[in-house]
C-alpha positions in Angstrom: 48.5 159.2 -25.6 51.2 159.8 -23.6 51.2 156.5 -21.1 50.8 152.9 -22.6 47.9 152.5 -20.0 45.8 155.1 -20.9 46.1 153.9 -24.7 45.6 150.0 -23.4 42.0 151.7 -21.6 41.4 153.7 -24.5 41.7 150.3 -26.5 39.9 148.0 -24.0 36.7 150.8 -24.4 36.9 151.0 -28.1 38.2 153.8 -28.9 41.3 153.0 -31.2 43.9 150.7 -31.6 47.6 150.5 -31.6 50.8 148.7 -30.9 50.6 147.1 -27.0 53.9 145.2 -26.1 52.5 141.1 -26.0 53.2 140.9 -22.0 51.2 143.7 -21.3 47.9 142.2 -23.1 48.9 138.8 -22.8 45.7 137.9 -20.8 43.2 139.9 -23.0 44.7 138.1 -25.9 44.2 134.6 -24.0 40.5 135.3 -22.7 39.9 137.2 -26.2 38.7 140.7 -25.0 41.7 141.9 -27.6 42.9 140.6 -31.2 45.9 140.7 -32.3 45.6 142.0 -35.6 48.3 140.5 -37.7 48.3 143.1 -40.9 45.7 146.1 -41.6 44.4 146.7 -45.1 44.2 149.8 -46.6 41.7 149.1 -49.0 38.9 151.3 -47.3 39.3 155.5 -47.9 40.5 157.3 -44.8 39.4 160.5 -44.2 42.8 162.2 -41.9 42.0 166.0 -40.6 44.7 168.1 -38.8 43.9 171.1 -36.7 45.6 173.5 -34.3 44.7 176.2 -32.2 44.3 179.3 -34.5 45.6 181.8 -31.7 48.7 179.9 -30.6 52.0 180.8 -32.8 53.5 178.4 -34.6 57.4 177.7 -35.1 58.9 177.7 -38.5 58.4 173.3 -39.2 54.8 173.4 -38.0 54.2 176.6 -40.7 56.0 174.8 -43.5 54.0 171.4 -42.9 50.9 173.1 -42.3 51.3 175.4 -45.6 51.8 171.8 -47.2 48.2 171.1 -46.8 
């Protein structure tokens, strides 16, 4: 997301997670509505997909990392 309070609502309604500067959640932290989650593990699979709009042209970067999938 573009703004950090869309991505703090997106958050707060469970729908991700992310880096929020400590003042900004300081009182979800205290009353526990957020975690702080001190490392992630990796030790799960992750399924990551891309995608783009097939009609739109693409520049010469986007090709080459696209054609690397």
């Amino acid at each position: 997301v573009s703004d950090i309070d869309s991505k703090k609502d997106l958050i707060l309604n469970n729908l991700g997670w992310g880096r929020l500067p400590h003042h900004f959640v300081a009182k979800e932290l205290k009353n526990k509505t957020l975690v702080h989650l001190k490392s992630l593990s990796y030790d799960h699979p992750l399924d990551i997909y891309i995608c783009r709009k097939k009609k739109k042209p693409i520049g010469p970067v986007l090709k080459h990392i696209w054609d690397s999938f």
